[in-house]
PDB file of N, CA, C and O in Angstrom, chain B, residues numbered from 101:
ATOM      1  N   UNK B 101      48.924  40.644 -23.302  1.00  0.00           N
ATOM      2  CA  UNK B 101      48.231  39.863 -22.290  1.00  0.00           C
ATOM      3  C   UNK B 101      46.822  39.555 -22.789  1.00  0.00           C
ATOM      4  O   UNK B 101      46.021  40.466 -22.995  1.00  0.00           O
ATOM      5  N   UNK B 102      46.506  38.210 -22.991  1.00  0.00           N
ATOM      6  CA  UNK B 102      45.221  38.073 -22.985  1.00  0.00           C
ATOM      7  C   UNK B 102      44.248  38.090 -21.956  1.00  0.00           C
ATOM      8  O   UNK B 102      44.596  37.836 -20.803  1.00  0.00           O
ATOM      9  N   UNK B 103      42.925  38.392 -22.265  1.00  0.00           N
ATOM     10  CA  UNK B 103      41.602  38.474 -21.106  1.00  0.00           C
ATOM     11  C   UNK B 103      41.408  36.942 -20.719  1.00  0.00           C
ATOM     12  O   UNK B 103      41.616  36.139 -21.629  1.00  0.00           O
ATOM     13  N   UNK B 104      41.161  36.610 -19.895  1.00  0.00           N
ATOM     14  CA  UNK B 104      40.724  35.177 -19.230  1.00  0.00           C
ATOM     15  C   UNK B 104      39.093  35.503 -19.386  1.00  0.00           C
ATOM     16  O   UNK B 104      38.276  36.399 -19.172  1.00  0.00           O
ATOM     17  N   UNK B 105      39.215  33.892 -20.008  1.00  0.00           N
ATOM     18  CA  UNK B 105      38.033  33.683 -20.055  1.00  0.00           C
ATOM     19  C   UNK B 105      36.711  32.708 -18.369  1.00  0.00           C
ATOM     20  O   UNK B 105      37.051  33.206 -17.296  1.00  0.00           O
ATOM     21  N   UNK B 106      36.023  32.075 -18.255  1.00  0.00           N
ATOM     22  CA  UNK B 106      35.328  31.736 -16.976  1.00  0.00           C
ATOM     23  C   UNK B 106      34.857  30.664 -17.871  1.00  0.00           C
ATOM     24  O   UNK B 106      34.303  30.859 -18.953  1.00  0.00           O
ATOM     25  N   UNK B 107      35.125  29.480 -17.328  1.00  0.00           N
ATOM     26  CA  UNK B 107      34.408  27.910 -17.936  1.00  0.00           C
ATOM     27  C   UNK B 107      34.186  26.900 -16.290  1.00  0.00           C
ATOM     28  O   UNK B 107      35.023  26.704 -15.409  1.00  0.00           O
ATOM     29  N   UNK B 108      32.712  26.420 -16.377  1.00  0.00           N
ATOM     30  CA  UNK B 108      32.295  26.254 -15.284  1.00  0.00           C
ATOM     31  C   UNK B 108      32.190  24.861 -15.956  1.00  0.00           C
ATOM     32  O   UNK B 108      31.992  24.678 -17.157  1.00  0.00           O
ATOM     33  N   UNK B 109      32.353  23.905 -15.008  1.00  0.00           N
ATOM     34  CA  UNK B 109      32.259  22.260 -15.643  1.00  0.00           C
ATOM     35  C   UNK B 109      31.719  21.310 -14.575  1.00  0.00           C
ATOM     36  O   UNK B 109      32.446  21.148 -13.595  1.00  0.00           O
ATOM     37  N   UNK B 110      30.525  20.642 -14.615  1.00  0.00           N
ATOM     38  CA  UNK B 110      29.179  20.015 -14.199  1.00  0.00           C
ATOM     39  C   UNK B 110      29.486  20.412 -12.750  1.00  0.00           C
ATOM     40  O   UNK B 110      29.782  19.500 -11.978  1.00  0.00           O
ATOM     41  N   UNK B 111      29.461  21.292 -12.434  1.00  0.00           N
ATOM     42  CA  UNK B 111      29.337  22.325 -11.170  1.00  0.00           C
ATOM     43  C   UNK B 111      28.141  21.472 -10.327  1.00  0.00           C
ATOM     44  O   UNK B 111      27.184  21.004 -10.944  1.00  0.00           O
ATOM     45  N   UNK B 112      28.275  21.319  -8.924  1.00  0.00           N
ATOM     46  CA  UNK B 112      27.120  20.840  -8.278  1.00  0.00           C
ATOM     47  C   UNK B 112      27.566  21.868  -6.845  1.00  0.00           C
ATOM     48  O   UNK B 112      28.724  22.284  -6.882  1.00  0.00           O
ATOM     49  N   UNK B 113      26.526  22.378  -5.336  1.00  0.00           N
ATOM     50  CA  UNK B 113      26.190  22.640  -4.758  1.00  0.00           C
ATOM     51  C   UNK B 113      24.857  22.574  -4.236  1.00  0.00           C
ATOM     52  O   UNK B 113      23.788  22.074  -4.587  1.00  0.00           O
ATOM     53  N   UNK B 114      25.262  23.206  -3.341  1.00  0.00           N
ATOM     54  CA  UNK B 114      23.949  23.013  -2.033  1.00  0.00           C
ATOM     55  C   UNK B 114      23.800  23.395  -0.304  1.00  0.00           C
ATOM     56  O   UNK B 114      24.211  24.491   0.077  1.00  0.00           O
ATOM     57  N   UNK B 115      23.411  22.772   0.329  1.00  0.00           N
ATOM     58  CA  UNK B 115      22.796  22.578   1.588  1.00  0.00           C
ATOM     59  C   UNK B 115      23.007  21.530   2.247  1.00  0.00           C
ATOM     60  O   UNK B 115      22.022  20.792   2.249  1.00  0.00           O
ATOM     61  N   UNK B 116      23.990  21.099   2.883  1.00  0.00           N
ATOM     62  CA  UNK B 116      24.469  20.201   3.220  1.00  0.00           C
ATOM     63  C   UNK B 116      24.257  19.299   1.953  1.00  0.00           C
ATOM     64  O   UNK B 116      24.533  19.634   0.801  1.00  0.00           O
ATOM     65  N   UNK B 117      23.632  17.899   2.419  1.00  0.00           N
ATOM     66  CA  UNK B 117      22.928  17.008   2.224  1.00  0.00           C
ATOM     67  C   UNK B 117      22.072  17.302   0.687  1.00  0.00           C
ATOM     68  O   UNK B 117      22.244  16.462  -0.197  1.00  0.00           O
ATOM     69  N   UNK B 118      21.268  18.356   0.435  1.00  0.00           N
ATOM     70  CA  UNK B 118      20.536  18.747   0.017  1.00  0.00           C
ATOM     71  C   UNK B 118      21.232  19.757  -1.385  1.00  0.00           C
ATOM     72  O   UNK B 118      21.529  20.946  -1.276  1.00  0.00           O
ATOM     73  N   UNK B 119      21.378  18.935  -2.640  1.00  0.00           N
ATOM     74  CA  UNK B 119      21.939  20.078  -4.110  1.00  0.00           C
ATOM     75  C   UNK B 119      20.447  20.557  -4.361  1.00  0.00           C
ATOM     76  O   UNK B 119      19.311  20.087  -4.419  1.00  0.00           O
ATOM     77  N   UNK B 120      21.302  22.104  -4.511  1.00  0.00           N
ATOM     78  CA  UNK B 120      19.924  23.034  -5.251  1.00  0.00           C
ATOM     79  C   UNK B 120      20.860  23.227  -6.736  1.00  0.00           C
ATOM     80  O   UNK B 120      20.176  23.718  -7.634  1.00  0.00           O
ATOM     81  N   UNK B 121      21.984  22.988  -7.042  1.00  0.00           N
ATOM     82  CA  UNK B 121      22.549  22.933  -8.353  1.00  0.00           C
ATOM     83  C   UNK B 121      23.629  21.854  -8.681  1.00  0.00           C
ATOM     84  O   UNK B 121      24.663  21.628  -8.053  1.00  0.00           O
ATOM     85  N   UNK B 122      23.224  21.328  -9.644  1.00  0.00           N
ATOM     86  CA  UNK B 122      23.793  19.903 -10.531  1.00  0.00           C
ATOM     87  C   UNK B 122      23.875  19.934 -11.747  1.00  0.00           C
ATOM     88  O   UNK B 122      23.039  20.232 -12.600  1.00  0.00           O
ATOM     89  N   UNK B 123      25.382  19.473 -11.851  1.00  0.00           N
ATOM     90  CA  UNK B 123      25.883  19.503 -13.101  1.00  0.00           C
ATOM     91  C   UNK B 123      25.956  20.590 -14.248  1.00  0.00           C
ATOM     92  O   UNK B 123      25.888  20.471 -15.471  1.00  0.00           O
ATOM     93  N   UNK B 124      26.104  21.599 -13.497  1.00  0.00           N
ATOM     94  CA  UNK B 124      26.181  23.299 -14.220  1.00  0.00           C
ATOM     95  C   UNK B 124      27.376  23.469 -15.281  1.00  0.00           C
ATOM     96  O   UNK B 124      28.367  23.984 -14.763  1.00  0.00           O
ATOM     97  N   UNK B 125      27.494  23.210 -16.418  1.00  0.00           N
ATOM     98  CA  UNK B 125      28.533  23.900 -17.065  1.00  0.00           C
ATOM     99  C   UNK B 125      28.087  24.970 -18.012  1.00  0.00           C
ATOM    100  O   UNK B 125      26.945  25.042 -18.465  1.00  0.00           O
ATOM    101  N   UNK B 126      29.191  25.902 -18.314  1.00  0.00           N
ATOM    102  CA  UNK B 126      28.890  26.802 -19.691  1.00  0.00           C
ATOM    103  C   UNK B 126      30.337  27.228 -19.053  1.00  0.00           C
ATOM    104  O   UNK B 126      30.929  27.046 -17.989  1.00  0.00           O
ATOM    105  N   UNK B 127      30.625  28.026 -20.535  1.00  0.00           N
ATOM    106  CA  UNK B 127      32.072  28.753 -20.881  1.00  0.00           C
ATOM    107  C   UNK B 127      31.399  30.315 -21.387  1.00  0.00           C
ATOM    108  O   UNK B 127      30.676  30.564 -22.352  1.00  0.00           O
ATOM    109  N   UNK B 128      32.071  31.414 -20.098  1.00  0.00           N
ATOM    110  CA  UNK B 128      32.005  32.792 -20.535  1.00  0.00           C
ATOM    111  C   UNK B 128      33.493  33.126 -21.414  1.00  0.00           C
ATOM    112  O   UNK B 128      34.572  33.172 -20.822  1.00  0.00           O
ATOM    113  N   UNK B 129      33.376  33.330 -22.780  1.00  0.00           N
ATOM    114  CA  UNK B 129      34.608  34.288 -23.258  1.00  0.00           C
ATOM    115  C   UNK B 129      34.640  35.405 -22.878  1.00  0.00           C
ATOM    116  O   UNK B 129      33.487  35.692 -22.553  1.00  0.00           O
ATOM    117  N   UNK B 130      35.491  36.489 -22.670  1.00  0.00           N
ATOM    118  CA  UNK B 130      36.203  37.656 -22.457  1.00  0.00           C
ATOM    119  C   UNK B 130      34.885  38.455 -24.067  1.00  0.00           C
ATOM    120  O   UNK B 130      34.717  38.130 -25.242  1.00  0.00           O
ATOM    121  N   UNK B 131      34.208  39.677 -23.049  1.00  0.00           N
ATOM    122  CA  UNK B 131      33.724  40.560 -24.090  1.00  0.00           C
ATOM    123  C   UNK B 131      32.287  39.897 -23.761  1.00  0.00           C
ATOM    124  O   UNK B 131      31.451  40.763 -23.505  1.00  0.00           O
ATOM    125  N   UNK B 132      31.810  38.614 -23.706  1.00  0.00           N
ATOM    126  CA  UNK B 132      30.599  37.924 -23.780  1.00  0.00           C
ATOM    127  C   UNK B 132      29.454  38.635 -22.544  1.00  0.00           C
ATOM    128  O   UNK B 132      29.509  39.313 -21.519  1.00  0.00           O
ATOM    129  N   UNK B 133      28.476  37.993 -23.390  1.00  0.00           N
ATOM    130  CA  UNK B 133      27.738  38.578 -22.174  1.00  0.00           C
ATOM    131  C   UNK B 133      26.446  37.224 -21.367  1.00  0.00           C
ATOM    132  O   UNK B 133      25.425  36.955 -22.000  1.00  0.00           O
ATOM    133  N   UNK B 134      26.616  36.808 -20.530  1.00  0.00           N
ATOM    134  CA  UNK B 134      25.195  35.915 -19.913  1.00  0.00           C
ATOM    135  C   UNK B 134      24.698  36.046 -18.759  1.00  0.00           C
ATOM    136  O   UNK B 134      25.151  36.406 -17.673  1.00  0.00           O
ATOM    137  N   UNK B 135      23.320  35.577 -19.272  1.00  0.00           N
ATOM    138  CA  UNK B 135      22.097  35.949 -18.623  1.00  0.00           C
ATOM    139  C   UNK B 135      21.690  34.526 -17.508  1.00  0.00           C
ATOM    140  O   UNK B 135      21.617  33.469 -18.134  1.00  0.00           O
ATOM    141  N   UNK B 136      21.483  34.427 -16.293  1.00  0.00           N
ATOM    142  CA  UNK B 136      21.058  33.351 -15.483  1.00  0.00           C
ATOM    143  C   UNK B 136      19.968  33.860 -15.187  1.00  0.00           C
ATOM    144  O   UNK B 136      19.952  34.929 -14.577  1.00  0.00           O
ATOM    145  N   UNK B 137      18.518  33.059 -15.635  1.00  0.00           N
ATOM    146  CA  UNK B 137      17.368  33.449 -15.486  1.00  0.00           C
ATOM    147  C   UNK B 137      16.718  32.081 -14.657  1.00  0.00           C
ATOM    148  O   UNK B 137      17.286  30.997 -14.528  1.00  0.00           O
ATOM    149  N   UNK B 138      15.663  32.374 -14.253  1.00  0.00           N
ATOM    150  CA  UNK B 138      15.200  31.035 -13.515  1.00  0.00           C
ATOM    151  C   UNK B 138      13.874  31.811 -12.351  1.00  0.00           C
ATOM    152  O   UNK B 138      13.913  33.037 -12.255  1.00  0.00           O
ATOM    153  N   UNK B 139      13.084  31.254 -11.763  1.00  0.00           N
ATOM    154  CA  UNK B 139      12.492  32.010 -10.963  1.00  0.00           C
ATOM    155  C   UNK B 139      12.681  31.997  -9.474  1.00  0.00           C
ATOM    156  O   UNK B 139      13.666  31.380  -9.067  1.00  0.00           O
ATOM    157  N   UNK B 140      11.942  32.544  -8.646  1.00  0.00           N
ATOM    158  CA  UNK B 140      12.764  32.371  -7.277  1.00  0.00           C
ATOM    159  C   UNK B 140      13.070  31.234  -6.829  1.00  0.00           C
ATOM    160  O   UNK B 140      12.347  30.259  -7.033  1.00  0.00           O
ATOM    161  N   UNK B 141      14.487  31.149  -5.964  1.00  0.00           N
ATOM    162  CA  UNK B 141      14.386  29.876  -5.045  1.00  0.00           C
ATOM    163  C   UNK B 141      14.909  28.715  -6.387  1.00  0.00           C
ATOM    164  O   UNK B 141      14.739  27.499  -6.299  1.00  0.00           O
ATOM    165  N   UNK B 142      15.487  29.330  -7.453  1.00  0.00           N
ATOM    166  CA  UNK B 142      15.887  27.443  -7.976  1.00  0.00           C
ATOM    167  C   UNK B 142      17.401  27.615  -8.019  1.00  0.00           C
ATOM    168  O   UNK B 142      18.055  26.783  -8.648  1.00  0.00           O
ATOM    169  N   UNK B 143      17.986  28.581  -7.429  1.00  0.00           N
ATOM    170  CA  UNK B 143      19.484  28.461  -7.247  1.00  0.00           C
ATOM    171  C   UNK B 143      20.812  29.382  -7.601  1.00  0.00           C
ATOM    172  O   UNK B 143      22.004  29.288  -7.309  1.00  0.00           O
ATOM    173  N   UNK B 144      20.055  30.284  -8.343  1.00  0.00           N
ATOM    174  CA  UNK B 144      20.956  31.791  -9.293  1.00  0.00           C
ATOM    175  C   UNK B 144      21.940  32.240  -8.098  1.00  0.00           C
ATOM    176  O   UNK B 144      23.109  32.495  -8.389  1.00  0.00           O
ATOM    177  N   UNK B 145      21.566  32.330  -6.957  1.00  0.00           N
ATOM    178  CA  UNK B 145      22.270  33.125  -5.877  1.00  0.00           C
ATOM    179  C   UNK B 145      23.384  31.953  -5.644  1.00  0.00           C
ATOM    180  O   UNK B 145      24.612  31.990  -5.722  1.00  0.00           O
ATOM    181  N   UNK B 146      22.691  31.150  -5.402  1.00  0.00           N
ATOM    182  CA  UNK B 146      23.722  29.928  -4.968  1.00  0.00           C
ATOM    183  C   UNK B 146      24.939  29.543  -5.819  1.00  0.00           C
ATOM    184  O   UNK B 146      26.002  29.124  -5.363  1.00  0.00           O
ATOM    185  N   UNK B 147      24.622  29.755  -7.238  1.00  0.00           N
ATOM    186  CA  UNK B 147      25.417  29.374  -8.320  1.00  0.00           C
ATOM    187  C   UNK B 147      26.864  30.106  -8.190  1.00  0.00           C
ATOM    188  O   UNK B 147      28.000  29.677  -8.395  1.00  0.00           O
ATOM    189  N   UNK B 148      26.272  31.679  -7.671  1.00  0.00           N
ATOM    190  CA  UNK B 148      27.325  32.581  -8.091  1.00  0.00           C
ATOM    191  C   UNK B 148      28.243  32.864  -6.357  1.00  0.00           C
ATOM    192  O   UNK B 148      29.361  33.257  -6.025  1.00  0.00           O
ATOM    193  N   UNK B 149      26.944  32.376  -5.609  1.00  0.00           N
ATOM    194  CA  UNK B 149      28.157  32.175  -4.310  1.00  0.00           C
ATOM    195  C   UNK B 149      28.885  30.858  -4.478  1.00  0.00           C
ATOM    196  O   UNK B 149      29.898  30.964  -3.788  1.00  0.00           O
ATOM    197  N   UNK B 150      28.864  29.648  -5.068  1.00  0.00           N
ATOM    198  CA  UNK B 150      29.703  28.340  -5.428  1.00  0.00           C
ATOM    199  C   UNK B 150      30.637  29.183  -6.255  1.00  0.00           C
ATOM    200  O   UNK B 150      31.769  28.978  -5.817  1.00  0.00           O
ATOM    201  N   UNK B 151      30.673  30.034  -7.248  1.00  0.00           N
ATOM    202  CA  UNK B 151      31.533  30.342  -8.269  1.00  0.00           C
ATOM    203  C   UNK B 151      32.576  31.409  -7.314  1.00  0.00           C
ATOM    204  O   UNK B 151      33.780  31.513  -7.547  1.00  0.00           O
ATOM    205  N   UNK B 152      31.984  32.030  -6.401  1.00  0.00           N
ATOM    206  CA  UNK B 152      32.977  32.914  -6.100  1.00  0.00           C
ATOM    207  C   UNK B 152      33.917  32.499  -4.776  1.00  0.00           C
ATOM    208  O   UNK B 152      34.762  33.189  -4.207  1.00  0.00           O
ATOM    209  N   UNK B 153      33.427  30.976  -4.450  1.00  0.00           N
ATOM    210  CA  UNK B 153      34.427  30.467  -3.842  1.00  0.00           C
ATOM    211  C   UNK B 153      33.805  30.631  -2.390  1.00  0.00           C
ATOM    212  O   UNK B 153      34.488  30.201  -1.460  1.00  0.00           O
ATOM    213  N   UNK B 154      32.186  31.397  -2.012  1.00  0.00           N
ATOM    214  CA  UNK B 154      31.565  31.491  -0.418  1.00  0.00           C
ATOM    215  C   UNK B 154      31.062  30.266   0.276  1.00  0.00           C
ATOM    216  O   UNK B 154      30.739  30.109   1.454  1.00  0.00           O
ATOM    217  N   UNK B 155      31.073  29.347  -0.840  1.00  0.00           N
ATOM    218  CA  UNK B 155      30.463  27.614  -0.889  1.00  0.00           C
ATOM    219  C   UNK B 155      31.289  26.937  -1.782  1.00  0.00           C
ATOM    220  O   UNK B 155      31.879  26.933  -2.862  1.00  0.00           O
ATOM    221  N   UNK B 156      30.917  26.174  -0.397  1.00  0.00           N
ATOM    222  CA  UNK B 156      32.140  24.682  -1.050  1.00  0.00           C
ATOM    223  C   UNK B 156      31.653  24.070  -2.250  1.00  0.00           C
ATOM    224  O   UNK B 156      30.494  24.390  -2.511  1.00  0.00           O
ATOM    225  N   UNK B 157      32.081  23.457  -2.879  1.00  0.00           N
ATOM    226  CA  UNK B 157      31.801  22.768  -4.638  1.00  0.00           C
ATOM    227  C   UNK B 157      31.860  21.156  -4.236  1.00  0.00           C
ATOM    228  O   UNK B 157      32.898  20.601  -4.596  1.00  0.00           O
ATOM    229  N   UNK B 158      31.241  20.627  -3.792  1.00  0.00           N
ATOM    230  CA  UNK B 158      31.648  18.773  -3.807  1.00  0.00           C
ATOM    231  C   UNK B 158      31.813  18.586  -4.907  1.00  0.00           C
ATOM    232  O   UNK B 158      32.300  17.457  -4.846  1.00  0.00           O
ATOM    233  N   UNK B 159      31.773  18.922  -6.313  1.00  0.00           N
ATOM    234  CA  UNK B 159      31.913  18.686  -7.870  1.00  0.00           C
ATOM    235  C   UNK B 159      31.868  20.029  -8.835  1.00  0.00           C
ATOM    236  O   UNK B 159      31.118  20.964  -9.120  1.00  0.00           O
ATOM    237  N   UNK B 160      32.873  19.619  -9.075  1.00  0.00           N
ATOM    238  CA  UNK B 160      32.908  20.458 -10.496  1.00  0.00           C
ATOM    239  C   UNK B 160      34.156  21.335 -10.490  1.00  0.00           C
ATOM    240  O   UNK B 160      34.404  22.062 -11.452  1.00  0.00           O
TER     241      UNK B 160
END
């Protein structure tokens, strides 16, 4: 069995009306390791609630 890998492709979310993230891609391989850095308030939380499916995705 292989490990699955995570590939995110021009990902957008937000606030209604209002994207705090556009056009997000990158590809995690199995074993890899990444870092989402940024300072408060530009969207890290948001990214990973769009990824885990708590927010809707209009794209990507």
């Amino acid at each position: 069995m292989s490990a699955a890998s995570l590939e995110i492709r021009n990902l957008s979310s937000g606030y209604g009306p209002t994207r705090v993230i556009e056009d997000v891609s990158f590809k995690a391989e199995p074993g890899s390791r990444l870092a989402i850095l940024g300072r408060n308030g530009v969207g890290k939380t948001s990214l990973f609630a769009t990824i885990a499916g708590q927010w809707p995705a209009p794209t990507g």
